[in-house]
Structure formats: structure tokens, C-alpha cells
Backbone as a chain_set.jsonl record, in Angstrom:
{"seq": "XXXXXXXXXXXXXXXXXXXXXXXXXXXXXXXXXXXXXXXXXXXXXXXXXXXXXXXXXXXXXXXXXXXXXXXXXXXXXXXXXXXXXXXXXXXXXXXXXXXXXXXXXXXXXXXXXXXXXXXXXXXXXXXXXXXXXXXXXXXXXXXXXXXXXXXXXXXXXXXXXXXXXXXXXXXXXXXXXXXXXXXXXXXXXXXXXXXXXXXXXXXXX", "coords": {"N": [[76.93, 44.542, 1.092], [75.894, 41.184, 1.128], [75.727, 38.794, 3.975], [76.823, 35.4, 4.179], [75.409, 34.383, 6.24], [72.937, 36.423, 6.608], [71.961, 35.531, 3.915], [70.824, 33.516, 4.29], [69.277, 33.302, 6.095], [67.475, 34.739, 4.884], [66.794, 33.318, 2.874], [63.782, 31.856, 1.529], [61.29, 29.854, 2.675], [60.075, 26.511, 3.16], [56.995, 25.238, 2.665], [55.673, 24.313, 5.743], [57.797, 24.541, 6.994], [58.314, 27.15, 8.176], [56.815, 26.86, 10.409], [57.733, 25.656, 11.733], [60.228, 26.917, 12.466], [59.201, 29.706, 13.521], [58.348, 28.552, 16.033], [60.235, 26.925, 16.779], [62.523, 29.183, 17.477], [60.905, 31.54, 19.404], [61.45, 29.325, 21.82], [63.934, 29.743, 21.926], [63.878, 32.138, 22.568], [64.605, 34.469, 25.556], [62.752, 35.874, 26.902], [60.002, 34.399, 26.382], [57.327, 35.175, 26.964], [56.918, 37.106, 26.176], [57.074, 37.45, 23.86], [56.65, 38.768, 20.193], [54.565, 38.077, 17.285], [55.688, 39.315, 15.295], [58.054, 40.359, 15.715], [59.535, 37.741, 16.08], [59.454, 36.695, 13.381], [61.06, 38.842, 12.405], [63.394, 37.719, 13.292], [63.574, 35.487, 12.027], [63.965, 36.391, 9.365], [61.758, 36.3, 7.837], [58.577, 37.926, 6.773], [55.797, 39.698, 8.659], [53.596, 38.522, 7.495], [54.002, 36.347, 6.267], [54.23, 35.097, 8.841], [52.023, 35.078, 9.843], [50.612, 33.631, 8.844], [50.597, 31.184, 9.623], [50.108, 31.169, 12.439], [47.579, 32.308, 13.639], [47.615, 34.273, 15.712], [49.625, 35.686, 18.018], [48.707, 34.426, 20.854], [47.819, 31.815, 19.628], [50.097, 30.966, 18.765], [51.987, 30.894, 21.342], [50.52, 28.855, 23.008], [51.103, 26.554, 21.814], [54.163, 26.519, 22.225], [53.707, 26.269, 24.969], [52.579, 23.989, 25.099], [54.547, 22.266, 24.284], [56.795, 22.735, 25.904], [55.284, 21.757, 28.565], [55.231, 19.071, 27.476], [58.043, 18.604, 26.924], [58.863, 18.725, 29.944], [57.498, 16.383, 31.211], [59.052, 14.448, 30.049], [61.381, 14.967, 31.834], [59.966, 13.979, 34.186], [59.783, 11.492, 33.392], [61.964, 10.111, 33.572], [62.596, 10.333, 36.161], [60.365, 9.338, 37.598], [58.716, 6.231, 36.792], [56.201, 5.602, 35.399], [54.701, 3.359, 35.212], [55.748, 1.579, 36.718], [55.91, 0.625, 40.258], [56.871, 1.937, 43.568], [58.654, -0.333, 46.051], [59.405, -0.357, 48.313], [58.677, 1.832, 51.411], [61.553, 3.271, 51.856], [62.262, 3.499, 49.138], [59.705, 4.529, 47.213], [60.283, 7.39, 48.948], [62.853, 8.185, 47.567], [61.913, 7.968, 45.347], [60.209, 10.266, 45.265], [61.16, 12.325, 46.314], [63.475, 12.628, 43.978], [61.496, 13.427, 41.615], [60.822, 15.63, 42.685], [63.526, 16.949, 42.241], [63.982, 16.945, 39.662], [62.21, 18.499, 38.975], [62.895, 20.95, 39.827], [65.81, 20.893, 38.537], [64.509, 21.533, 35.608], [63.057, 23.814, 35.397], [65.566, 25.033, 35.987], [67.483, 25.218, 34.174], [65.557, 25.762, 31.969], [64.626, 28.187, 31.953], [63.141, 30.531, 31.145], [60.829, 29.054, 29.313], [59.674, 27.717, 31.194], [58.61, 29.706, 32.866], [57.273, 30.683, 31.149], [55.162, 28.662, 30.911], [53.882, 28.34, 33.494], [52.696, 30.708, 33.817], [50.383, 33.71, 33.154], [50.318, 33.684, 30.557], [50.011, 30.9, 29.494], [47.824, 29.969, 30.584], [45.427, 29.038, 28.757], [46.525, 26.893, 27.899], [46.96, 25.198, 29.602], [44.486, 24.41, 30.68], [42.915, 23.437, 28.96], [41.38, 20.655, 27.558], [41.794, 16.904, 28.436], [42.394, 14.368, 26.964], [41.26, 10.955, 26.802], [43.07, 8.79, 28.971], [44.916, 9.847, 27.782], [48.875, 10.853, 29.558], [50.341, 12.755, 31.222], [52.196, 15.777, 32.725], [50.91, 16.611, 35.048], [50.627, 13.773, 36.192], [52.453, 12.723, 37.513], [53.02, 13.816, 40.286], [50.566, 13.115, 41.863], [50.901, 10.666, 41.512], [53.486, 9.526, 42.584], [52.984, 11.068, 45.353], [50.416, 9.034, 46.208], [52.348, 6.503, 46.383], [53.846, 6.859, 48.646], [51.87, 6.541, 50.183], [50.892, 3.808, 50.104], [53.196, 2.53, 50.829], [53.292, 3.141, 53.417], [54.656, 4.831, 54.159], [53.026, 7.595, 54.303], [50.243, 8.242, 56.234], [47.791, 8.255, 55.08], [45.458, 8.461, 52.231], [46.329, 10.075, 49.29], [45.358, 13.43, 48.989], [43.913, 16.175, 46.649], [44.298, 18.488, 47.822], [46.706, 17.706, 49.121], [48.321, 17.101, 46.959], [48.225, 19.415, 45.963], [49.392, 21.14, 47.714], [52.049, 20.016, 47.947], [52.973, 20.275, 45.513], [53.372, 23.237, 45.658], [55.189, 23.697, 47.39], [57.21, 22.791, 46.184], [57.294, 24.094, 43.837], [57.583, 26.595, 44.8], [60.05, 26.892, 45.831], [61.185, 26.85, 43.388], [60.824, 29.089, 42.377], [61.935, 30.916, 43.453], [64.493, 30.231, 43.439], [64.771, 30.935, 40.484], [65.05, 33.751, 41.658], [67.297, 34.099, 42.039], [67.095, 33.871, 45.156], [68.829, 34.333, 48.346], [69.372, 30.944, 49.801], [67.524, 29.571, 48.693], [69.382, 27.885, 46.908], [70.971, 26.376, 47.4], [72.792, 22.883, 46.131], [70.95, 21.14, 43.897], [69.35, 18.222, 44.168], [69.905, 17.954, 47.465], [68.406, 20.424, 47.85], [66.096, 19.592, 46.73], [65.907, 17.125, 48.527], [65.657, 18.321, 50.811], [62.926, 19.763, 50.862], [61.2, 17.665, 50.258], [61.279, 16.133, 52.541], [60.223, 17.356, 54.304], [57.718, 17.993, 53.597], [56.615, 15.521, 53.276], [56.549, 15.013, 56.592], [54.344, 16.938, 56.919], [52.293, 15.494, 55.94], [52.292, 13.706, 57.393]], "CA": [[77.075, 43.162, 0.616], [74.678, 40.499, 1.902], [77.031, 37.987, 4.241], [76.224, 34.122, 4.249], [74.366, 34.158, 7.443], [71.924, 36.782, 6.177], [71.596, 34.949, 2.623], [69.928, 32.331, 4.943], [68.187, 34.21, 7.187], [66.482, 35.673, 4.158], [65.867, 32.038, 1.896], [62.136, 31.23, 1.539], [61.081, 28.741, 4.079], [59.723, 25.252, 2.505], [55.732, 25.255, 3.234], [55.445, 23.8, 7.12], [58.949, 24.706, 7.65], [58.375, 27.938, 8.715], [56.271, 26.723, 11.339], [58.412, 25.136, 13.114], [61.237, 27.503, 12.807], [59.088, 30.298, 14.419], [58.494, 27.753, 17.16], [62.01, 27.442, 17.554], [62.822, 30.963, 17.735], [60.295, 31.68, 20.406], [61.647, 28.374, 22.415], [65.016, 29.968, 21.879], [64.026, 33.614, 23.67], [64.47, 34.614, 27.212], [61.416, 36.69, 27.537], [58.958, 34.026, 25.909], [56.145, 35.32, 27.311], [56.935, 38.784, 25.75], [57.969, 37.7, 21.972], [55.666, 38.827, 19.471], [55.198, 37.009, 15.439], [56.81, 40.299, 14.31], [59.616, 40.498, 16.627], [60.248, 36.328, 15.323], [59.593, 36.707, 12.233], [62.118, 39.178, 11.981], [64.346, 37.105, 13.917], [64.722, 34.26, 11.29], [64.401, 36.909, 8.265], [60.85, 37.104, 7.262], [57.5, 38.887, 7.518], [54.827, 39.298, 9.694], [52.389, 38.209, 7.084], [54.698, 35.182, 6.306], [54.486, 34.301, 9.979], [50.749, 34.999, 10.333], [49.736, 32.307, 7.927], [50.981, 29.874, 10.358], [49.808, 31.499, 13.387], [46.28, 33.073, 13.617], [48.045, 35.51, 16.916], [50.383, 35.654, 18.858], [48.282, 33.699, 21.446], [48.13, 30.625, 19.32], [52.066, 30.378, 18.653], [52.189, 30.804, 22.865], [49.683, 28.077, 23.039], [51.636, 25.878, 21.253], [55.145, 26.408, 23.015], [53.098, 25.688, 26.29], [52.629, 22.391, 24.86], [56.121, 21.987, 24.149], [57.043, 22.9, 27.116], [54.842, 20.567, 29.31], [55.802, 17.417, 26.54], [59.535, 18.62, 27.839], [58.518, 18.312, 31.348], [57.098, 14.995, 31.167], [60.418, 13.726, 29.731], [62.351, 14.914, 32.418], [59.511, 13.44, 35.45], [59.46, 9.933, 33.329], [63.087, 9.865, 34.024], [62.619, 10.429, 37.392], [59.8, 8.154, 38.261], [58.644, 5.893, 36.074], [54.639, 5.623, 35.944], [54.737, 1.753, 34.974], [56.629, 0.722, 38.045], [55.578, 1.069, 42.033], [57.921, 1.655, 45.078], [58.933, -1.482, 46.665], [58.988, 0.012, 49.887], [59.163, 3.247, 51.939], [63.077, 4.401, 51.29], [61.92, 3.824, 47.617], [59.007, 5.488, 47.603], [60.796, 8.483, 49.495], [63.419, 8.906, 46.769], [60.915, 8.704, 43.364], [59.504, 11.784, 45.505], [62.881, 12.98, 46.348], [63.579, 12.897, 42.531], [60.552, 14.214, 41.024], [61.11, 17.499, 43.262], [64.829, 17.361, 41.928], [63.864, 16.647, 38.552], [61.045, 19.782, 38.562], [64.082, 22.119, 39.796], [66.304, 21.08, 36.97], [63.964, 21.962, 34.397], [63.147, 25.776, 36.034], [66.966, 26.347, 35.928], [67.689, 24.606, 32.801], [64.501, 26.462, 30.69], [63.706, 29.356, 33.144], [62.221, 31.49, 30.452], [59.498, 28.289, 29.015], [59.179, 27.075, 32.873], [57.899, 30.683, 33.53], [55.634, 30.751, 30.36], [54.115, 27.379, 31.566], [53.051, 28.593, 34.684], [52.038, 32.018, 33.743], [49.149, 33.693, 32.891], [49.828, 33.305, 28.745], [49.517, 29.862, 29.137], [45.953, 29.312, 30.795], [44.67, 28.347, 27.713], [46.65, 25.155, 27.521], [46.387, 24.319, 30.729], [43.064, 24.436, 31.161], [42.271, 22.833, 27.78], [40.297, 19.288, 27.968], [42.816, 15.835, 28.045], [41.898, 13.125, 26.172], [40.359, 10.317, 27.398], [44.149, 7.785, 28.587], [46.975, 10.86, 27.891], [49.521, 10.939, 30.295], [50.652, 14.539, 31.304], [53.143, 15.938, 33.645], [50.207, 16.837, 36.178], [50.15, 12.821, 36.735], [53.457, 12.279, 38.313], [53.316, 14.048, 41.532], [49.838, 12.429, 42.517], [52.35, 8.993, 41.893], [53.959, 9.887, 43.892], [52.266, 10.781, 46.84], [49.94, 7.701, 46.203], [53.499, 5.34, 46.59], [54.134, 7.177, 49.801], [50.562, 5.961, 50.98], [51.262, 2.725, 49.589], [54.119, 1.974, 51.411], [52.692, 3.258, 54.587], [54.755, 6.802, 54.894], [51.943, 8.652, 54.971], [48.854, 7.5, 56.447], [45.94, 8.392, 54.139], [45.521, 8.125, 50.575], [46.651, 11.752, 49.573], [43.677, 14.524, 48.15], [44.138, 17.067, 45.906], [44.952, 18.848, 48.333], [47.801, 17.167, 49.285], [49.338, 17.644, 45.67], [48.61, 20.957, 45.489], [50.477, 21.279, 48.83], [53.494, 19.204, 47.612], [53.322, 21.43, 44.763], [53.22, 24.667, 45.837], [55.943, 23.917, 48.272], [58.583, 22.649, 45.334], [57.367, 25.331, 42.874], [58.047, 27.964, 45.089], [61.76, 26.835, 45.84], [61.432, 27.017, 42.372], [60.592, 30.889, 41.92], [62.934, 32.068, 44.866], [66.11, 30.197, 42.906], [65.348, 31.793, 39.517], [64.991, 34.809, 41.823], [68.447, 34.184, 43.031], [67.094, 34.359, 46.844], [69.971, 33.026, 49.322], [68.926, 29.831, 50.808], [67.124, 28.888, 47.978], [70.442, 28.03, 45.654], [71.739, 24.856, 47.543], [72.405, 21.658, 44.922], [69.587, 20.531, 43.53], [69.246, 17.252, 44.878], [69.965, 18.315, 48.622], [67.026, 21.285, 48.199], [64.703, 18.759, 46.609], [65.179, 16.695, 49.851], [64.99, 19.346, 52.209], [61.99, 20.103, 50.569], [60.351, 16.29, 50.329], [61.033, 16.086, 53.672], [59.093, 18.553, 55.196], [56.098, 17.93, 53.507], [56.395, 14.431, 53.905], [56.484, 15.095, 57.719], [53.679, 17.882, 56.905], [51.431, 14.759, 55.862], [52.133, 11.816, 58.209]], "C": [[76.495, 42.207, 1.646], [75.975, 39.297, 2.586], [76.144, 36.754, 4.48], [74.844, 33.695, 4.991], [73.048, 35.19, 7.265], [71.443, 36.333, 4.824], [70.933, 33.725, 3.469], [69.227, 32.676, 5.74], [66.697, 34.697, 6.121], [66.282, 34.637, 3.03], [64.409, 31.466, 2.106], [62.049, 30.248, 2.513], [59.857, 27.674, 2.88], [58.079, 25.827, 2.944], [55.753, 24.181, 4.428], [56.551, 24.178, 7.762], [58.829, 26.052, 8.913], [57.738, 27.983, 9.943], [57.184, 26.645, 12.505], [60.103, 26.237, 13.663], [60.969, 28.922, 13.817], [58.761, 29.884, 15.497], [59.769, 27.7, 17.97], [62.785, 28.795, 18.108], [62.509, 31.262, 19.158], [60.65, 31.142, 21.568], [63.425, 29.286, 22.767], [64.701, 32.211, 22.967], [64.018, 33.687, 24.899], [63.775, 35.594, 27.991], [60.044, 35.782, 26.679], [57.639, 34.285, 25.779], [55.68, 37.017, 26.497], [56.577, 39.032, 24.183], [56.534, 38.112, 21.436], [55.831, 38.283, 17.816], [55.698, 38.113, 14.835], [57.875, 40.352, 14.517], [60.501, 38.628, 15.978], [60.215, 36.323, 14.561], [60.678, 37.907, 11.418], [63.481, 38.536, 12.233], [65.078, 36.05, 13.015], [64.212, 34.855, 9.644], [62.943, 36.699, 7.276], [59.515, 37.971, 7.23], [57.05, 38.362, 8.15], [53.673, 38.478, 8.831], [52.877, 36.915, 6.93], [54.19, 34.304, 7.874], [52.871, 34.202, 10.539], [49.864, 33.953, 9.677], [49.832, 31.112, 8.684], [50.428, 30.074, 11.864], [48.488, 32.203, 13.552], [46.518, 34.18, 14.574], [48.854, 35.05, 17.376], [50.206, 34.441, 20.28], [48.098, 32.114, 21.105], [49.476, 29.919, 19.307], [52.046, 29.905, 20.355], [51.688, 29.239, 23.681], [50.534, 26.668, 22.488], [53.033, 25.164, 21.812], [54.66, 26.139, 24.07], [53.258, 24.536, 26.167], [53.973, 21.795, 24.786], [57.006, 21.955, 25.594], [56.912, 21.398, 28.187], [55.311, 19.373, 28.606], [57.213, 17.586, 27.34], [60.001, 18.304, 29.537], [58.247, 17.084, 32.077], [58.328, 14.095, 30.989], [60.947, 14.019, 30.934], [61.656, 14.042, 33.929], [59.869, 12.111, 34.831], [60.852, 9.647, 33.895], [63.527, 9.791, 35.682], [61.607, 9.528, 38.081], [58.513, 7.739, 37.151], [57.113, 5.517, 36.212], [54.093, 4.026, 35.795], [55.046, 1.182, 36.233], [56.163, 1.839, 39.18], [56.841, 0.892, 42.807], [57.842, 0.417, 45.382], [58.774, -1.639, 48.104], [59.189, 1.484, 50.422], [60.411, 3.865, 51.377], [62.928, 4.436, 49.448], [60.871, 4.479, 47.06], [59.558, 7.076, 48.011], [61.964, 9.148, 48.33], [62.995, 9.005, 45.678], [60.411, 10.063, 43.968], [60.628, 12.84, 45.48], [63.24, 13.422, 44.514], [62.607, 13.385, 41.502], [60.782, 15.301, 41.36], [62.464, 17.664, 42.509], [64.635, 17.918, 40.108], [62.929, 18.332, 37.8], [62.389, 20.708, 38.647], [64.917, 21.916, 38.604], [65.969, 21.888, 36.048], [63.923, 23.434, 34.372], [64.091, 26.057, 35.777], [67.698, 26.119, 34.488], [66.926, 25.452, 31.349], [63.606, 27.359, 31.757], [62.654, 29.801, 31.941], [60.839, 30.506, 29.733], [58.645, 27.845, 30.536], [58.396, 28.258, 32.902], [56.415, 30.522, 32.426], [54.667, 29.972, 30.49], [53.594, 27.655, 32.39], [52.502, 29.741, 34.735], [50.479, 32.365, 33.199], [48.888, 33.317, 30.972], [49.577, 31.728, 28.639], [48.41, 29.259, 29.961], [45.086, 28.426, 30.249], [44.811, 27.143, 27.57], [46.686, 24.639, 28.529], [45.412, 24.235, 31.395], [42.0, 23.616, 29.991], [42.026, 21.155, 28.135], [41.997, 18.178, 27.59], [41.996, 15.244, 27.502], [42.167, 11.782, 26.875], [42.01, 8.654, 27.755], [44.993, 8.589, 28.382], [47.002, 11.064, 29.163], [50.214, 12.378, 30.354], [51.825, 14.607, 32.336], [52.037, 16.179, 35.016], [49.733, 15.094, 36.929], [51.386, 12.11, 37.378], [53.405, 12.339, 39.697], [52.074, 13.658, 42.199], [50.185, 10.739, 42.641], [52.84, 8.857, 42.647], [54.01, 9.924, 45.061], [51.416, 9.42, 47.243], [51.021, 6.337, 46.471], [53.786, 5.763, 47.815], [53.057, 6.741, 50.692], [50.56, 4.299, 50.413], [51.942, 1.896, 50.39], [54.163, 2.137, 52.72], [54.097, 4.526, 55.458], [54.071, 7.901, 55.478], [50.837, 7.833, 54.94], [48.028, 7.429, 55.322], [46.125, 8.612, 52.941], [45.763, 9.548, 50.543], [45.468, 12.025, 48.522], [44.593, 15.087, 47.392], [44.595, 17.999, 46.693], [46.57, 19.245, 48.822], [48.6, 17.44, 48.322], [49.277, 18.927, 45.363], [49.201, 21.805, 46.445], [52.156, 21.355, 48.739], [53.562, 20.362, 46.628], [53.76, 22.521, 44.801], [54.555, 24.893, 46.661], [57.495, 23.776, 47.048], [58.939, 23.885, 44.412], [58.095, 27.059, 43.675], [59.35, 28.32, 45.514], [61.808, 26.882, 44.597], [62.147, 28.702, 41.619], [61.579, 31.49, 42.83], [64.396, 31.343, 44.001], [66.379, 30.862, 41.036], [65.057, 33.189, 40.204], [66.529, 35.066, 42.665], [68.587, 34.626, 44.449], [67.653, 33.523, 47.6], [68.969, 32.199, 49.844], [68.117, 28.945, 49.57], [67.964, 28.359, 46.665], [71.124, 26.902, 45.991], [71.906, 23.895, 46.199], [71.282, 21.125, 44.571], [69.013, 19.353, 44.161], [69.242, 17.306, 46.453], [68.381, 19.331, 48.583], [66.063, 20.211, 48.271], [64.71, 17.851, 47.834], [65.229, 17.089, 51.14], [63.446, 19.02, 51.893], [60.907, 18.76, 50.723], [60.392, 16.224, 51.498], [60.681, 16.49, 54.672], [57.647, 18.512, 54.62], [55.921, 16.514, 53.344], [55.957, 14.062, 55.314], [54.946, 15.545, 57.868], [52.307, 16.37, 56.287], [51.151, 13.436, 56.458], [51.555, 12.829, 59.567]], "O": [[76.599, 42.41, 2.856], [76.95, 38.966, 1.911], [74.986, 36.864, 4.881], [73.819, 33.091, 4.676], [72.028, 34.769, 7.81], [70.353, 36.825, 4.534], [70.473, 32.89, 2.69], [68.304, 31.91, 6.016], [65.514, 34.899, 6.393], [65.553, 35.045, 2.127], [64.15, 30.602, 2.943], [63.066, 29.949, 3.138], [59.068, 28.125, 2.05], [58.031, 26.886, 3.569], [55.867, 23.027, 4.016], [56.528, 24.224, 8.992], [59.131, 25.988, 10.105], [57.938, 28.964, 10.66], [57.348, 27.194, 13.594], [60.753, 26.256, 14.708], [61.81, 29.349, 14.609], [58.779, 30.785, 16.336], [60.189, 28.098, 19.056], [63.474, 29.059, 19.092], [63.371, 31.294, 20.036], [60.46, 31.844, 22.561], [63.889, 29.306, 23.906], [65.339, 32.992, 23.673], [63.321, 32.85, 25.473], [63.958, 36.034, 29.126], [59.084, 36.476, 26.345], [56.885, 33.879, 24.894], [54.656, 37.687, 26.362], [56.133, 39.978, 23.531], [55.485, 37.883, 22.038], [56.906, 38.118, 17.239], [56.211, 37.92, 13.733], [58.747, 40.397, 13.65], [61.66, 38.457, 15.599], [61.252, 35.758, 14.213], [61.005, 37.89, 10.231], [64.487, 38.751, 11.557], [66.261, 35.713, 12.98], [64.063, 34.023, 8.749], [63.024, 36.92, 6.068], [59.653, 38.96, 7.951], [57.228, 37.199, 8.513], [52.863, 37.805, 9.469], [52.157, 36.099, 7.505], [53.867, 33.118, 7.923], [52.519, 33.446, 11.445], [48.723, 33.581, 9.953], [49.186, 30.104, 8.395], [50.311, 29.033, 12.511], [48.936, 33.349, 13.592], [45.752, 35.135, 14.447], [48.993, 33.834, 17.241], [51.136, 33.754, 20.701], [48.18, 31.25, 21.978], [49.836, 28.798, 19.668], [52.083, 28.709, 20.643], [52.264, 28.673, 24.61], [50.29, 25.668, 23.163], [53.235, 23.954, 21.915], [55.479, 25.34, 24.522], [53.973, 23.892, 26.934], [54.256, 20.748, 25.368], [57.731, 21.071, 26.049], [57.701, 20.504, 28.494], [55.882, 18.571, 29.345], [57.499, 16.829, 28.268], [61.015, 17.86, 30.075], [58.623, 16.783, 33.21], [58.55, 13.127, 31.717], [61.106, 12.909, 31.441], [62.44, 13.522, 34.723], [60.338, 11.351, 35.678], [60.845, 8.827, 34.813], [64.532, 9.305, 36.2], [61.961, 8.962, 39.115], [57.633, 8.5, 36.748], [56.819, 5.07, 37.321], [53.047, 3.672, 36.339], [54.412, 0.214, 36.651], [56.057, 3.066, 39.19], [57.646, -0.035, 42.723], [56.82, -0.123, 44.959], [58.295, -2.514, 48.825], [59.898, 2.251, 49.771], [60.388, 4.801, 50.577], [63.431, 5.279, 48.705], [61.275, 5.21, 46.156], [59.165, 7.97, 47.262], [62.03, 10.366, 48.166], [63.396, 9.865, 44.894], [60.198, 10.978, 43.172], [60.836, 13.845, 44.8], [63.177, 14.572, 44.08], [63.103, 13.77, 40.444], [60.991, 16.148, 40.492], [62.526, 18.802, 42.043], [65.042, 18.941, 39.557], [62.998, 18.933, 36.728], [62.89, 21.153, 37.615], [64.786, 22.699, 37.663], [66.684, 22.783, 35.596], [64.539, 24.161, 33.594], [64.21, 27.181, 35.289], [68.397, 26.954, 33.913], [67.392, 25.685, 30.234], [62.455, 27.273, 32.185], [61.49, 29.4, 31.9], [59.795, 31.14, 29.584], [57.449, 27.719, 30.8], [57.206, 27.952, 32.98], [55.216, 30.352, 32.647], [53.493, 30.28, 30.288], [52.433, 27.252, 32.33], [51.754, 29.955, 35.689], [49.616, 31.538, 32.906], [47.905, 32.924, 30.344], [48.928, 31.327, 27.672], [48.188, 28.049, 29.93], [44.357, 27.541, 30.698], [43.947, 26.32, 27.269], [46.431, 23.434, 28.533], [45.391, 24.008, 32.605], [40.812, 23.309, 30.088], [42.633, 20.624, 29.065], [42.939, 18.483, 26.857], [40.81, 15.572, 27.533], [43.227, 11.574, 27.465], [42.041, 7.687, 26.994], [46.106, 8.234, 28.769], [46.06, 11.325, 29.912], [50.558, 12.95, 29.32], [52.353, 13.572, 32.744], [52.523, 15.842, 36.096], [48.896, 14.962, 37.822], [51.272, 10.939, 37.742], [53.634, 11.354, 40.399], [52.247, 13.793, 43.41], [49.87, 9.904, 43.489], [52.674, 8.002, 43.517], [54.691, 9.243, 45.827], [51.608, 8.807, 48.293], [50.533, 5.239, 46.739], [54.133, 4.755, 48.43], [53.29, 6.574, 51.889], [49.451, 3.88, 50.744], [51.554, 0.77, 50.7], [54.947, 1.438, 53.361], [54.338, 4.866, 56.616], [54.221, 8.683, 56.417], [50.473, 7.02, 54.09], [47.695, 6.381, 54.769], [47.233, 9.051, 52.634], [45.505, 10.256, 51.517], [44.896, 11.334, 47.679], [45.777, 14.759, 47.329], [45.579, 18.529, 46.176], [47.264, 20.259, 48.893], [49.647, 18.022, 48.607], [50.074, 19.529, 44.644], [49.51, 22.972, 46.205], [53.039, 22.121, 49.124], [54.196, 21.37, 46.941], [54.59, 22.881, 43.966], [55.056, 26.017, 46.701], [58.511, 24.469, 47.092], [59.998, 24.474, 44.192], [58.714, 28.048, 43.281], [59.819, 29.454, 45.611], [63.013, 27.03, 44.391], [63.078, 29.157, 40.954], [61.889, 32.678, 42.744], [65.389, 32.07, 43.99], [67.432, 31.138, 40.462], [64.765, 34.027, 39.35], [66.81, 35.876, 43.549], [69.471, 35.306, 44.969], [67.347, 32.338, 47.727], [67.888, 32.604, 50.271], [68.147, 27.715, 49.587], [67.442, 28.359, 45.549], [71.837, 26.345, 45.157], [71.178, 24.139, 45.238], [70.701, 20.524, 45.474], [67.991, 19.61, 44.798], [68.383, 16.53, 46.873], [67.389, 18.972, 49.218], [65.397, 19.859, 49.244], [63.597, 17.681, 48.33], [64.975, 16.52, 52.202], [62.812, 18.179, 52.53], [59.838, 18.933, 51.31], [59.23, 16.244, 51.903], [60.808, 16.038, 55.81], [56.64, 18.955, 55.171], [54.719, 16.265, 53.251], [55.203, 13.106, 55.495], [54.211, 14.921, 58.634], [51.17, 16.814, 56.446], [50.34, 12.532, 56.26], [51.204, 12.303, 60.623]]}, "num_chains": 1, "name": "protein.A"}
């Protein structure tokens, strides 16, 4: 006897619906990078051919949640420093940086399994794909950032690419050592992120 929750699992899906529900699905696993449109499409009760009309591979669905992802990312930096508005001075300046690093850790421990697919190798594709000419991304916060810290005369010199892919590399990787549950990297969030700002703040004046 069929029980409620499989009488809905197994109701037709509207035309576009199903899109978004194997979106959801995928968003909802904790190996994202793994799922496949058979493995979701069994998940919310129908085929693979069902789920391939909406997906051309596996690589497009992936492609897609990337995007989702990064859009999710963006929400949580605007909240943290606002791309309209400049520091006022140094100690303000120092905590939009302070809070961007806090703000990136959140998200990692909050949506480990999309955080990883964002930075992995399945999503290349979308982060390597062309912007459009005026979108705002998550890759335009943390050069804000550093640019308000040269602003306000923290750090000497206008910061390079370099420089952000410095700052970067240094937050992301307190990133990867606390979903790797490695001691030292598990403090409060807010305290790591300004360990962490403040060593590569130092690391550029």
C-alpha cells in the first residue's frame, strides 16, 4: 500500500517544476559533487529520462548549482560589507575585512557540501565562464576590501591581484582545515576571521 509521502513523491511534476525540484534535491545532498540525474531523479520519484529533459548531463545541473551557490555567497558578503558604502577610516576599514573573512567561514560551515562544489574541480565551468559587462559577483568583495584598507592608509599600496589571491588563500584555507575538523582551526568564527585578517594585514603593510 502506497503511503502519502510516496503518493507525492510519485505525482507528475508541472512542466518547469521539475527543474527546480531536481535543483533542490542536489542543493539538499552532502556529496554534491558526487550526485548523479539518476540518483535525483530517483530521489523526488521520477525517471532519468524525466530528469534529462531538463538537464542535457549531469555537468549542466552542476553548472547550475555553482551558480546558486556563488548568488548565495554574495548574499552573505553584501551583508558583511556593503559595496555602495566606503570605510570612514582605518578601524572601519579593518572590521568590513574582519567581517568578510567571518562571513566566508560561515558559509563553508553552514553549506560545506555546495562551498566544496564551488571551489572544486566540477565547477570550473562556471567559474571561468565570461561576466557580463556591470554584474556584481562574490569575487568583487575581497578586492573592496583590500582597496578600503589602502584607502584609509593601513596598507601602503594599492593592493594587486596578488594581494587578493593572498588574502584569499589564507581565509580559504582556515576554511578547508575547519571542515577538516583540524584543532586550531575550530575557534569562533569571528575571533579566527581576525586572527586571520590580522596577519595578512601585517603581511601587507
Amino acid at each position: 500500500m502506497r503511503t502519502p509521502a510516496s503518493q507525492s513523491l510519485a505525482r507528475p511534476f508541472h512542466h518547469g517544476n521539475l527543474r527546480q525540484a531536481l535543483l533542490e534535491a542536489a542543493l539538499l545532498a552532502t556529496d554534491i559533487e558526487g550526485v548523479s540525474l539518476r540518483q535525483l531523479a530517483g530521489t523526488i520519484g521520477v525517471t532519468a529520462a524525466a530528469a534529462y529533459r531538463h538537464f542535457a548531463s549531469r555537468e549542466d545541473l552542476l553548472f547550475e548549482v555553482a551558480g546558486i551557490g556563488f548568488d548565495r555567497l554574495t548574499v552573505y558578503f553584501q551583508h558583511a560589507l556593503p559595496l555602495d558604502t566606503v570605510a570612514r577610516d582605518g578601524k572601519e576599514a579593518r572590521q568590513r575585512f574582519c567581517r568578510l573573512g567571518a562571513a566566508y567561514l560561515r558559509f563553508a560551515d553552514e553549506q560545506p557540501a555546495l562551498w566544496r562544489l564551488m571551489f572544486g574541480a566540477q565547477a570550473e565551468a562556471y567559474r571561468s565562464r565570461p561576466t557580463q559587462p556591470g554584474e556584481r559577483s562574490s569575487y568583487d568583495y575581497l578586492p573592496a576590501a583590500l582597496l578600503g584598507l589602502h584607502q584609509t592608509g593601513v596598507i601602503p599600496a594599492p593592493p594587486s591581484e596578488q594581494d587578493a589571491l593572498f588574502a584569499w588563500s589564507a581565509i580559504h584555507g582556515v576554511a578547508t582545515l575547519r571542515s577538516g575538523r583540524v584543532p586550531g582551526a575550530l575557534d569562533p568564527t569571528e575571533d579566527l576571521a581576525a586572527a586571520v585578517a590580522a596577519r595578512v594585514i601585517k603581511a601587507l603593510q
